[in-house]
C-alpha positions as CSV (number, residue, x, y, z in Angstrom):
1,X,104.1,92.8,130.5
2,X,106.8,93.5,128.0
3,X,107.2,96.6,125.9
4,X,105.5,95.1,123.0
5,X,102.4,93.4,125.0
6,X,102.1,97.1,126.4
7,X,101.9,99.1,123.1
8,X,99.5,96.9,121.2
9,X,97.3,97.0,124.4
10,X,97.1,100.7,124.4
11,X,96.6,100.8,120.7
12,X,92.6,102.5,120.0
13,X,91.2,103.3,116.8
14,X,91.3,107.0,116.3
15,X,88.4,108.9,117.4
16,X,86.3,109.7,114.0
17,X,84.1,113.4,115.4
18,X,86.3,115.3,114.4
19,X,86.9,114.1,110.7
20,X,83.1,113.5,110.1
21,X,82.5,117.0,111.5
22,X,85.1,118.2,109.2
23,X,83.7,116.5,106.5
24,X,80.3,117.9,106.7
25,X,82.2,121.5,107.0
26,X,83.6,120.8,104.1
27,X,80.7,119.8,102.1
28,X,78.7,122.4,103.0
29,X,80.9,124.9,101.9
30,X,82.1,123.4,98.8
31,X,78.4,122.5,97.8
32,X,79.6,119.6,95.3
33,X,79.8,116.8,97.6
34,X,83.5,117.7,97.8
35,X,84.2,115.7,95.0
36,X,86.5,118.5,93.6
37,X,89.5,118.4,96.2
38,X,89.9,114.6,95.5
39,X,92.9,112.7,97.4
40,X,93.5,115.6,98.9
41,X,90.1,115.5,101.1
42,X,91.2,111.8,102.6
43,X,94.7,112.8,103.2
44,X,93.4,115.8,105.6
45,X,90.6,114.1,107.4
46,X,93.1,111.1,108.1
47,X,95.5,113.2,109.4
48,X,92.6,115.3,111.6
49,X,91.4,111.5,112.6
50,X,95.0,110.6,113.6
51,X,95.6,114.3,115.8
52,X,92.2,114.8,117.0
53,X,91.9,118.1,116.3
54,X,89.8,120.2,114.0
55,X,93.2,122.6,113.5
56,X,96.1,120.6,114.4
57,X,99.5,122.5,113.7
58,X,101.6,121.5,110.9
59,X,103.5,118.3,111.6
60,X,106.7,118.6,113.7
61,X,108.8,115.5,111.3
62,X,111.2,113.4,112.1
63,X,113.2,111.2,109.3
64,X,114.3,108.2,110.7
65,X,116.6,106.0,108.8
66,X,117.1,102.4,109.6
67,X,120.7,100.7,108.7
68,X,121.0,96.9,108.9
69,X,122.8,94.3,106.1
70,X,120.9,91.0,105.2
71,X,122.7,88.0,104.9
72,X,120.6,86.6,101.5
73,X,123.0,89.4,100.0
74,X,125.2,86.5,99.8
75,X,123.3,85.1,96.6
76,X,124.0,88.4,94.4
77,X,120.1,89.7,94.3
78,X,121.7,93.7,94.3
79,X,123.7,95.7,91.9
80,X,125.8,97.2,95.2
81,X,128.2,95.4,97.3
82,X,127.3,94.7,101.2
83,X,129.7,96.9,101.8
84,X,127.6,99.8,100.3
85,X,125.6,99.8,103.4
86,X,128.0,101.2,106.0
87,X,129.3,103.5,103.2
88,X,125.8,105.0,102.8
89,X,125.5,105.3,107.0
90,X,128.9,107.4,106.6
91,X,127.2,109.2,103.6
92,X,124.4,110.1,105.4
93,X,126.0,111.5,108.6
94,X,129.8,112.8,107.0
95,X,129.4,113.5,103.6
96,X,125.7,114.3,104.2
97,X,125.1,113.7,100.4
98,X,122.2,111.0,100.4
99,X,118.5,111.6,99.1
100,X,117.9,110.9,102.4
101,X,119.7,114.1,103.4
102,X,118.1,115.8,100.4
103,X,114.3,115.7,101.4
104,X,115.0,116.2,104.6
105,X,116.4,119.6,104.0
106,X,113.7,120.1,101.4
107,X,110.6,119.1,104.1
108,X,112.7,120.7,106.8
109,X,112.5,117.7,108.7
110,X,114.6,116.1,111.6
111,X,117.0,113.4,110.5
112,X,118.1,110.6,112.7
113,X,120.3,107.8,111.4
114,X,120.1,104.2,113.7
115,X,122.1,101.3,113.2
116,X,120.4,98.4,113.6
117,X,122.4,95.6,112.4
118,X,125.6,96.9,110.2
119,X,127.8,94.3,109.7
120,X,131.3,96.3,110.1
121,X,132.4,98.1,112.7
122,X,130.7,101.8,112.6
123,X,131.3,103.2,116.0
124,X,133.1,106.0,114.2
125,X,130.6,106.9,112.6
126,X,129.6,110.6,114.4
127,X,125.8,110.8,115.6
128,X,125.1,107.5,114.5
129,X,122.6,105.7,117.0
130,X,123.8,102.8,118.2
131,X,120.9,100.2,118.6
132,X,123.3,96.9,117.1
133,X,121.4,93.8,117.5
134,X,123.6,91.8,115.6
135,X,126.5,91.9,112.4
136,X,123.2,91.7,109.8
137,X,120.3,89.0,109.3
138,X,121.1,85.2,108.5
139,X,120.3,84.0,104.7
140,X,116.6,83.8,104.2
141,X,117.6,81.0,101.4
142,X,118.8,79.1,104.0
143,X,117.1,79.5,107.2
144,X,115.4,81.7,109.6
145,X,117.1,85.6,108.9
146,X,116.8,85.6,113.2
147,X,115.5,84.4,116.5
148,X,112.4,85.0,117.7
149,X,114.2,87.4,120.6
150,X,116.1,89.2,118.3
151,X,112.8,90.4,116.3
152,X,110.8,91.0,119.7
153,X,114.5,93.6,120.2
154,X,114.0,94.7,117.2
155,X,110.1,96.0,117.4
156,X,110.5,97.1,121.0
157,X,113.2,99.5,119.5
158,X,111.3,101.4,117.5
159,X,108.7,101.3,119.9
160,X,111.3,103.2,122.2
161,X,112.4,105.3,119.2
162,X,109.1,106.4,118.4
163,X,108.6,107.1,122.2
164,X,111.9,109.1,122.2
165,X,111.2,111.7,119.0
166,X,107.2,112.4,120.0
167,X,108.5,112.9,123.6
168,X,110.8,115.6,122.2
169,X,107.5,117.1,120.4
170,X,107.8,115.0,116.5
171,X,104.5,114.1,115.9
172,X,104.9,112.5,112.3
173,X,107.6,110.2,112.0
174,X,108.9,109.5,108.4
175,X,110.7,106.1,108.6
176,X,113.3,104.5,106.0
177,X,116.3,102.3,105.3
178,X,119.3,101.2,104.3
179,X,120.9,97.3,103.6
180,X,121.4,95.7,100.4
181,X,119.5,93.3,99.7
182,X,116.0,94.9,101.4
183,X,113.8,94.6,98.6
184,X,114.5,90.8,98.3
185,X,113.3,90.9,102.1
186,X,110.3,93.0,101.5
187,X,109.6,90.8,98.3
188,X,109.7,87.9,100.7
189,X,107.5,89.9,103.0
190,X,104.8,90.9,101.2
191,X,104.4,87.7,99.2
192,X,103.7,86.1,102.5
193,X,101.6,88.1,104.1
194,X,100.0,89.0,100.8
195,X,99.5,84.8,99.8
196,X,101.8,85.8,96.4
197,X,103.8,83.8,94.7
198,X,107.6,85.2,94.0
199,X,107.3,86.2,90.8
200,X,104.2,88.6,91.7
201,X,106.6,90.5,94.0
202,X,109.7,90.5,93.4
203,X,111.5,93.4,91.5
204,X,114.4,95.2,90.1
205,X,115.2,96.6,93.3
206,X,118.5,98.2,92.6
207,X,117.9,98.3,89.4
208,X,120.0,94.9,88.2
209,X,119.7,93.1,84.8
210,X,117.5,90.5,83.8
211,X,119.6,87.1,84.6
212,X,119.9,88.8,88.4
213,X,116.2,89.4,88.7
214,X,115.4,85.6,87.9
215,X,117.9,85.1,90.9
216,X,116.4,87.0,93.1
217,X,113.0,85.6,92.5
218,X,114.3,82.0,92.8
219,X,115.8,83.3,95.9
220,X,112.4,84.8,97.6
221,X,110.8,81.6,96.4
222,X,113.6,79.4,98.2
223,X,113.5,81.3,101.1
224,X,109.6,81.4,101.2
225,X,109.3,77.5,100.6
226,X,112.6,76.8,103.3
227,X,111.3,79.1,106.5
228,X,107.2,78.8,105.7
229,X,106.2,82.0,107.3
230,X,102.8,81.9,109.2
231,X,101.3,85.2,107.3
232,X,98.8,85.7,110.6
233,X,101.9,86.2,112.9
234,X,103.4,88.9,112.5
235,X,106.6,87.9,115.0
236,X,107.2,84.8,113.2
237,X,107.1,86.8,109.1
238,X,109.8,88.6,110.6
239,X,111.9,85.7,112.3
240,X,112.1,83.9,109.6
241,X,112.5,86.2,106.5
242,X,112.6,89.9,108.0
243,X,115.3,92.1,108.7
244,X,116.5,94.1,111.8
245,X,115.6,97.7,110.0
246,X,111.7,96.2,109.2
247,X,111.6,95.1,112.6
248,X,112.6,98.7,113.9
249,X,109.9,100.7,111.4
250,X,107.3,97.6,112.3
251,X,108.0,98.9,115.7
252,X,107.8,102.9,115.7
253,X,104.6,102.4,114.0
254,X,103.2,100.1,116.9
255,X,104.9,103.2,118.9
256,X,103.2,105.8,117.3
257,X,100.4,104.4,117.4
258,X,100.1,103.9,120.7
259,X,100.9,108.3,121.1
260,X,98.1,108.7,118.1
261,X,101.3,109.6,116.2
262,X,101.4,109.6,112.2
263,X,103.6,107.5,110.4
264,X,104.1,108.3,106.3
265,X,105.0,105.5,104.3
266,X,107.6,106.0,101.8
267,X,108.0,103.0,99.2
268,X,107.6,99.0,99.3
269,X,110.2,98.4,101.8
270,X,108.3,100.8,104.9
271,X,105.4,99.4,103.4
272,X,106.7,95.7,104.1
273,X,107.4,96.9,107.8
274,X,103.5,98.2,107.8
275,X,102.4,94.8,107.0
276,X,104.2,92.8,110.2
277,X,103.1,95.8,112.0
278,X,99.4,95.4,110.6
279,X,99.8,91.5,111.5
280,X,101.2,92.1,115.1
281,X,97.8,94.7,116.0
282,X,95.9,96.0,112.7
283,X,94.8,99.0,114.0
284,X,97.8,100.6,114.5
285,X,97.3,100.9,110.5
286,X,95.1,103.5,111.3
287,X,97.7,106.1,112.2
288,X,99.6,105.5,109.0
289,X,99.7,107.4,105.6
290,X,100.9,106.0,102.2
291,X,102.3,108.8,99.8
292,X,103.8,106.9,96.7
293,X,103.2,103.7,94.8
294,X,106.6,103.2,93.9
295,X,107.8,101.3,90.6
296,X,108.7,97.8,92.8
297,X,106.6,95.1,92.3
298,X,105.5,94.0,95.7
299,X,104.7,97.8,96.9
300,X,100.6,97.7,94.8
301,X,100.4,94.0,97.1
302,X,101.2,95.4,100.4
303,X,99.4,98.7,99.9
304,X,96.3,97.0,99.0
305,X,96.4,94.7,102.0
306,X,96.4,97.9,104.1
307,X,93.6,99.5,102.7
308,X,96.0,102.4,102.0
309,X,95.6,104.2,98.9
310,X,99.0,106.9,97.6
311,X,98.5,110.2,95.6
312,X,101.4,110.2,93.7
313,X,103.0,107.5,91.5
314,X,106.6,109.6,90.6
315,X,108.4,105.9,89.5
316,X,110.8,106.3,92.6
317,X,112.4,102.8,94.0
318,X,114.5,104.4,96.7
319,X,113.6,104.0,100.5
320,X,115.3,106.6,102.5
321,X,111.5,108.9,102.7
322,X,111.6,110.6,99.3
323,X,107.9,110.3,98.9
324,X,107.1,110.1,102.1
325,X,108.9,113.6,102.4
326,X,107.4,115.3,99.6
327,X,103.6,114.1,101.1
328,X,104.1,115.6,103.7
329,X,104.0,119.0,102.3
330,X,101.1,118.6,100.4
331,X,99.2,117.7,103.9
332,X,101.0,121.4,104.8
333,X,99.4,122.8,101.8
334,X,96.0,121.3,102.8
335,X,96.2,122.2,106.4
336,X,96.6,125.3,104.9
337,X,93.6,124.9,102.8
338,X,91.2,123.5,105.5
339,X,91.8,126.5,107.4
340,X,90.3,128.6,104.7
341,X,87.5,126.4,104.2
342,X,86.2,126.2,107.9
343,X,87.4,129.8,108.9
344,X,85.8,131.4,105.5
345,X,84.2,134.5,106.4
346,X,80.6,135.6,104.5
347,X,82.6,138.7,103.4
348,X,85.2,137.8,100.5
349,X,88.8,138.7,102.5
350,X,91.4,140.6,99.8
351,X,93.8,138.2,98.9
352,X,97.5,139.2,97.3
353,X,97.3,138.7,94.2
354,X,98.1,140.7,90.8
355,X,95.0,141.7,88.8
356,X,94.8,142.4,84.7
357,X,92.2,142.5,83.2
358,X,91.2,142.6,79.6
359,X,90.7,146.1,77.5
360,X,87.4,147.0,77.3
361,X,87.8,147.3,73.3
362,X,89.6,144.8,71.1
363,X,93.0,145.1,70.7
364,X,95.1,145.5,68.2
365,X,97.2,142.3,67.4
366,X,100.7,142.2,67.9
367,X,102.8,141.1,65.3
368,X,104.0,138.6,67.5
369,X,101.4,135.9,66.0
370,X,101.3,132.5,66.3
371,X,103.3,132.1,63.3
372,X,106.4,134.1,64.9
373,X,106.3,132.0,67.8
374,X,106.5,129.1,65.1
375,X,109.5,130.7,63.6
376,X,111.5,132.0,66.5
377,X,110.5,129.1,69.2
378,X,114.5,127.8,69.9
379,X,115.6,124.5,71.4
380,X,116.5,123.2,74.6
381,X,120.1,123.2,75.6
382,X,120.6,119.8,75.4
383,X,124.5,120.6,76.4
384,X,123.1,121.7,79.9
385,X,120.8,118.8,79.7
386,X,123.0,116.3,79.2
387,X,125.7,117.1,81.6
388,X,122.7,117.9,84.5
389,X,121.6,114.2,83.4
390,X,125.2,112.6,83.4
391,X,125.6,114.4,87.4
392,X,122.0,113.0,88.2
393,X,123.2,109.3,86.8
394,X,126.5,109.6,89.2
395,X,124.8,110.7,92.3
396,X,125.1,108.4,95.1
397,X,122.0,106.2,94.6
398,X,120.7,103.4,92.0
399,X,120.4,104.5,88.7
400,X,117.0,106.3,87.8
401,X,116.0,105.2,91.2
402,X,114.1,108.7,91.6
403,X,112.2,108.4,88.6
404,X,110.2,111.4,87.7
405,X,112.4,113.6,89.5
406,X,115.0,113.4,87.7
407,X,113.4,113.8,84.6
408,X,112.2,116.8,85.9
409,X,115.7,117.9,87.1
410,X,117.0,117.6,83.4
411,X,114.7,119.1,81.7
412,X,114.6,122.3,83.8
413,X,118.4,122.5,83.0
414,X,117.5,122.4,79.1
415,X,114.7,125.0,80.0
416,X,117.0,127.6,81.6
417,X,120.4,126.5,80.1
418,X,122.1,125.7,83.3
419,X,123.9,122.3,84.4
420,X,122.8,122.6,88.1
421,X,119.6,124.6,88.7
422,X,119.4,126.0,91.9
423,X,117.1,125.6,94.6
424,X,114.5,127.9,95.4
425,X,114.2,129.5,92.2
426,X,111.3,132.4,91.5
427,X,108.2,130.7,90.7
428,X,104.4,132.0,89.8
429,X,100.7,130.7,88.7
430,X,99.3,132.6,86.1
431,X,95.6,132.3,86.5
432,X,92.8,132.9,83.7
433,X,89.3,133.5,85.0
434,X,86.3,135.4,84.4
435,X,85.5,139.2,85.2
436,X,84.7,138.3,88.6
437,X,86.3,135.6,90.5
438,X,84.7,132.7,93.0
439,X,85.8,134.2,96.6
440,X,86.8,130.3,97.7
441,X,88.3,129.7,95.1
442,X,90.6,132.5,95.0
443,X,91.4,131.7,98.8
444,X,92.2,128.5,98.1
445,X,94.5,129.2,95.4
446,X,96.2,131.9,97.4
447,X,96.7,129.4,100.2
448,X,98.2,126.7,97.9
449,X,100.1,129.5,96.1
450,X,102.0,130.7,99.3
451,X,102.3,127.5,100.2
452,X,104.4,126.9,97.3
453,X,106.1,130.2,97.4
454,X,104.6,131.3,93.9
455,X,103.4,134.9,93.2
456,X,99.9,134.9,91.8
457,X,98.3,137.4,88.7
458,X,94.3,136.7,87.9
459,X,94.3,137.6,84.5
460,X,90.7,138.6,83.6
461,X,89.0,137.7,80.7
462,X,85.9,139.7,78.6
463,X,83.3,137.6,77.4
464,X,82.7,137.8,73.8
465,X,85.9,139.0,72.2
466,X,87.4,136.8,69.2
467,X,90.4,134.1,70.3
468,X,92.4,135.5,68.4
469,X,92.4,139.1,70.9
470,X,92.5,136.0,73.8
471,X,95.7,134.8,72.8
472,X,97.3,138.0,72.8
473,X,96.8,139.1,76.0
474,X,97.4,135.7,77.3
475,X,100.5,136.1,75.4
476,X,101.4,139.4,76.6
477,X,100.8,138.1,80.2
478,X,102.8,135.0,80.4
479,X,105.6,136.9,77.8
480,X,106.1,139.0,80.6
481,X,106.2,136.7,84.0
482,X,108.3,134.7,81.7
483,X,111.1,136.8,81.9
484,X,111.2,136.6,85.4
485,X,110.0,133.3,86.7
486,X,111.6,130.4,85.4
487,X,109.1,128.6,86.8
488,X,105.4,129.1,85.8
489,X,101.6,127.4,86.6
490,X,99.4,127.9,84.5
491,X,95.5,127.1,85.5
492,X,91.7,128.4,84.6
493,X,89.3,128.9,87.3
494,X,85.5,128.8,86.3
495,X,84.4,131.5,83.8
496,X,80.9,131.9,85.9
497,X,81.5,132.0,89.6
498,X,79.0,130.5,90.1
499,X,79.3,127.7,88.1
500,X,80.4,124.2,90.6
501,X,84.0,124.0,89.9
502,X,85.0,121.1,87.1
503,X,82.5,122.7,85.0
504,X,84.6,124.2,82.2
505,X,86.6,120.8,82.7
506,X,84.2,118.3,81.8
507,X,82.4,120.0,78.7
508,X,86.1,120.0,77.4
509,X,86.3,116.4,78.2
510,X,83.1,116.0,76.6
511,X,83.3,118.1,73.8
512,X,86.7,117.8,72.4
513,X,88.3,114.0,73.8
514,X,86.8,111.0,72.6
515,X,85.2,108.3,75.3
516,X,88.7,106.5,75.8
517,X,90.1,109.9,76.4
518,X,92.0,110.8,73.4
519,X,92.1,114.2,71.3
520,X,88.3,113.9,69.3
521,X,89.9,116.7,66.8
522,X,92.8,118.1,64.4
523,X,94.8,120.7,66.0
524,X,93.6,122.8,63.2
525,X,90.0,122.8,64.1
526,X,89.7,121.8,67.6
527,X,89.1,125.6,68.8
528,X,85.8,126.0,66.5
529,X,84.8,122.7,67.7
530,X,84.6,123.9,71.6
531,X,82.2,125.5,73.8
532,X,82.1,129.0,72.4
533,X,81.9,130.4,76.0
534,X,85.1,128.8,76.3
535,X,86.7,130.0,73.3
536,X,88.3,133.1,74.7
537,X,89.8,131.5,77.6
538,X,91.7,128.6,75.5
539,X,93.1,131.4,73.0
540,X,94.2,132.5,76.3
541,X,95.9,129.5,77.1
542,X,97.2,129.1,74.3
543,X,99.0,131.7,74.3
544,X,100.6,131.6,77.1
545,X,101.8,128.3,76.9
546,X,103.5,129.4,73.4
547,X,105.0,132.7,75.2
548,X,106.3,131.1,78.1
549,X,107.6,128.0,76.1
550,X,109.3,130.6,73.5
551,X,110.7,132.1,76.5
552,X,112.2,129.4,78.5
553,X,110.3,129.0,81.1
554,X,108.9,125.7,83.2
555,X,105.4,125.0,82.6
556,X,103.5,123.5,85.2
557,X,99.9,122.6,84.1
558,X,96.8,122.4,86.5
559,X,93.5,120.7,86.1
560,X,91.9,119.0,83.2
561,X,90.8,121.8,81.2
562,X,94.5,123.0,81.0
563,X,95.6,119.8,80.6
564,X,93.4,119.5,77.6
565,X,94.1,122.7,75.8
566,X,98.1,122.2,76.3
567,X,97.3,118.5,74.7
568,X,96.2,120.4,72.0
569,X,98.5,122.8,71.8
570,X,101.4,120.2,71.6
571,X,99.5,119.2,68.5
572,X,99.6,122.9,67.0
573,X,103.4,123.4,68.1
574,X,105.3,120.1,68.8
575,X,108.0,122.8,69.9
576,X,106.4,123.6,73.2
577,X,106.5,119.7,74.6
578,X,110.0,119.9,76.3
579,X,108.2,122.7,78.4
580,X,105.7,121.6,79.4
581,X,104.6,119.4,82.9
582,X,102.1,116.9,83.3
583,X,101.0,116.9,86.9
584,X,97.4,114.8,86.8
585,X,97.5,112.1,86.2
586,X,101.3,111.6,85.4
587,X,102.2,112.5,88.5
588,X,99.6,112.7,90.9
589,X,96.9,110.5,91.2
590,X,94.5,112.3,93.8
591,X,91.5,112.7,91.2
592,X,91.5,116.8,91.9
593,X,89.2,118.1,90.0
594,X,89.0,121.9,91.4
595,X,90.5,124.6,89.4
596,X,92.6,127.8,89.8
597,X,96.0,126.6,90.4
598,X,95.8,124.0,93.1
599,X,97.7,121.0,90.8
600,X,100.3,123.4,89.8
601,X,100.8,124.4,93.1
602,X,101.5,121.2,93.6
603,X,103.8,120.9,91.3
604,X,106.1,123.6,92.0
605,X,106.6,121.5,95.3
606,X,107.7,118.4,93.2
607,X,110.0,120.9,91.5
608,X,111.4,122.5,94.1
609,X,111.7,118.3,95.7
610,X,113.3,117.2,92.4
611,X,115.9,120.6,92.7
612,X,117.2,119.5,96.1
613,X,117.6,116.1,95.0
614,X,120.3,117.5,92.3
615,X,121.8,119.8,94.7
616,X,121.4,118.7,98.0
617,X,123.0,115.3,97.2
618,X,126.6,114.1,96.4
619,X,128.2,112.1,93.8
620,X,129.7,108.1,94.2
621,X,132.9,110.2,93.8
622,X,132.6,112.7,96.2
623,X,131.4,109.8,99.1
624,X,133.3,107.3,98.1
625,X,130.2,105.0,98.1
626,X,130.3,102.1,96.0
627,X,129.1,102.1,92.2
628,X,126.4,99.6,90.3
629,X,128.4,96.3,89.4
630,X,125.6,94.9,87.4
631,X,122.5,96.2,85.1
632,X,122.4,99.7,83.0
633,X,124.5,101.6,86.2
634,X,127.6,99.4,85.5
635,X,128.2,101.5,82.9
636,X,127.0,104.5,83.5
637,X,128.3,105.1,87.3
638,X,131.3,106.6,88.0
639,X,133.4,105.4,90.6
């Protein structure tokens, strides 16, 4: 038997006790059905289901970055040159200035670059892995991209690169690529094994102007209509419109499989490799994750046809494990998490957090009102902004190919008036809850929380006392984090608690939004209009957000009760926008519904993701990698 005919033999579905046991643990302590920890409740029982273990360790990852040119780059479907391929290998491994190189650092992952088909010479390229099958694909638009041997090489490789990292102890394997011209491949891949047309799945790619894109989908068509793929043969999809690198990921997911190894999916072009690997033996599909639906058309297709659902949507249309990388440490964070929930002892356990607690008497109001805020709130530095958004444009990938990230990137360097923020920067949740706090609930957000690397104050509110007294000590508290941490969650647990948690979050929704979700009220009179057990805690809220806005810090929001009171306080103060971050939905779509900081957790780690991107990677100048010849980065990227 070949290497191939061996794997897929060997390939079993993974062994569901020990998620369904885990399931029912969680359940019974959460006591909602577990309908409150959302996405994140599949993403651990499918990693436990993978492992077999009720407490696996946290992944040992391995980045694996597959390098091959395509011949269809002949027709001018990319912005880049073919040449921008080897230049990237050499970015990767010299210059070490890719986002490849970025989220590795940021996940702390292994990174191993493998040539699988460069066309040009790049033996001098130091610590490059040499697994050449040949100088790039043939044209799709013409004929077969390769033989039938040459796609059976380039599976088995990745089967024997996915033996060779798990035998050196990686256990999750985060696969991407390089060539111009993939995503007219993976266009070409998912239509077929989808039964799309072109035009359903091809995309922007590296972001190229309209007259290309009606190329390129002419082009996927031609070569669809020219090589007629046979969608239930995995072998043949990729002889005749594949490429070496989607062979090779195809591959170490047949290979991990086989070790009951994880593989996380980054965007559509590992997803593309998932479908031939789904085609060759479907349940290898089993030991794979999806973490982003990325902004290129074919990627919703191919997910969908492997029953694989993402938790975040950040816009990104770059393959080299961005997602993939920043997935992975939310399934950290929820290891974390699930350790809490199974190992929870009857007796609360002290957890290190900072405690305040309202005055027993109502205080006297600062004259630091709202109006002052009004009056004082300054703008962004849009100087800082601008040149942070200019470096961002010129590093070496396509333009506003990281989509939210950047975005996130800029505005931070308006918040704090620098150019380049800096990794790592000092970061706390600021939490509002009642006079006594659930004893889960603050262990879960203390695991998310250090998780994150964010300091954590429970800032304990009195029933009964006007908003007005609310929103000056949620003032005073976020006035002073502010001046220390740049970066700052904000969140409400449950007011009773004992109440089940997405309590105070659906009588917001159902008192102040209207059915299709919009604001129901005026800013002016939305706070008489809610819950009056709720009143204290959105004065709260509010001013905090105003404080910490007025004070240049990051705002990171958490669930929808937070979400809804910032909504409206965007509608008081217009001001505080620029501050302020979306998480759910925007950002993550994982349907969390519990409390207390667990979002903005969450989204300090797509901070800290989006800070490594701007600092961890290197301009087209500085690598000497080819810039955008067509669509909005010809004339933006700087050679």
């Amino acid at each position: 038997m070949s290497l191939l005919e061996q794997t897929i033999a060997i390939i079993e579905p993974p062994n569901q006790e020990i998620p369904q046991a885990a399931a029912k643990r969680i359940n019974q302590v959460m006591e909602d059905d577990d309908l409150s920890l959302g996405g994140l409740r599949g993403l651990l029982l499918r990693y436990l289901s993978i492992t077999g273990k009720r407490h696996p360790q946290a992944p040992e990852k391995c980045t694996i970055i597959c390098c091959a040119d395509h011949g269809v780059a002949a027709e001018g479907v990319s912005a880049y040159p073919p040449e921008t391929t080897l230049q990237m290998t050499r970015n990767y491994l010299i210059n070490q200035g890719a986002a490849a190189n970025a989220f590795a650092q940021y996940c702390d992952s292994e990174l191993l670059i493998v040539d699988m088909g460069i066309a040009a010479d790049a033996s001098d390229i130091p610590g490059l892995i040499d697994c050449h099958i040949a100088n790039g694909t043939a044209n799709i638009a013409k004929g077969p991209a390769m033989t039938r041997k040459q796609a059976i090489l380039a599976l088995e490789t990745g089967i024997d690169i996915a033996n060779q990292v798990m035998d050196k102890g990686f256990d999750c394997i985060l696969p991407g690529e390089m060539g111009i011209a993939n995503t007219t491949v993976s266009a070409a891949i998912t239509a077929a094994c989808c039964g799309r047309r072109a035009v359903e799945t091809t995309g922007r790619g590296t972001n190229i102007s309209d007259e290309r894109l009606q190329k390129k989908i002419s082009i996927v068509q031609q070569a669809l209509d020219i090589n007629q793929p046979d969608r239930n043969d995995g072998i043949d999809i990729l002889t005749k419109i594949g490429g070496f690198e989607f062979g090779t990921i195809a591959g170490i997911i047949l290979g991990a499989a086989a070790r009951h190894g994880t593989v996380i999916l980054d965007g559509a072009n590992t997803s593309a490799a998932a479908l031939i690997a789904q085609a060759i033996a479907p349940e290898s599909i089993s030991y794979v994750i999806a973490s982003h639906l990325s902004a290129e058309k074919s990627h919703a297709f191919a997910l969908e046809k492997l029953g694989l659902r993402p938790l975040m949507n950040l816009d990104l249309k770059l393959g080299e494990a961005c997602g993939s990388s920043i997935l992975v440490t939310m399934l950290e964070a929820m290891l974390s998490a699930w350790d809490v929930i199974d190992k929870l002892p009857q007796e609360p356990v002290e957890t290190p957090f900072h405690q305040e607690f309202m005055r027993h008497t109502i205080p006297k109001i600062t004259d630091k009102t709202f109006d002052f805020y009004l009056r004082t709130m300054q703008d962004l530095d849009y100087e800082a902004l601008h040149n942070c958004q200019h470096r961002i444009n010129n590093l070496a990938k396509p333009l506003d190919s990281l989509g939210y990230l950047e975005q996130i990137a800029a505005e931070v360097a308006g918040i704090i008036g620098s150019d380049q923020p800096e990794c790592g920067m000092e970061r706390a949740l600021l939490v509002f809850t009642g006079r006594q706090t659930n004893s889960l609930q603050a262990q879960l957000t203390a695991a998310f929380a250090q998780h994150a690397g964010a300091e954590v104050t429970l800032a304990h509110l009195r029933d009964g006392l006007p908003p007005t007294a609310a929103f000056d000590f949620g003032r005073e508290q976020a006035e002073y984090l502010s001046l220390t941490y740049p970066l700052l969650g904000l969140a409400l647990t449950e007011l009773d608690e004992d109440a089940p948690f997405g309590t105070a979050a659906t009588e917001f929704a159902t008192t102040l939004l209207n059915p299709d979700g919009s604001l129901r009220y005026a800013a002016d009179e939305f706070l008489q209009k809610a819950p009056e057990a709720y009143q204290p805690a959105i004065g709260a809220i509010i001013g905090a957000i105003i404080a910490a806005a007025h004070n240049s810090s990051f705002i990171l929001l958490d669930d929808e009760a937070t979400e809804i009171i910032a909504r409206y306080t965007e509608l008081l103060c217009p001001e505080v926008r620029p501050y302020i971050l979306h998480i759910q939905p925007a950002l993550l779509q994982a349907d969390i519904t519990l409390p207390g900081g667990i979002i903005a957790a969450l989204g300090l780690n797509i901070t800290e993701a989006a800070l490594h991107m701007l600092n961890d990677m290197r301009t087209f100048a500085d690598t000497k990698v080819s810039v955008s010849q067509d669509g909005p980065g010809a004339s933006k990227q700087i050679p």
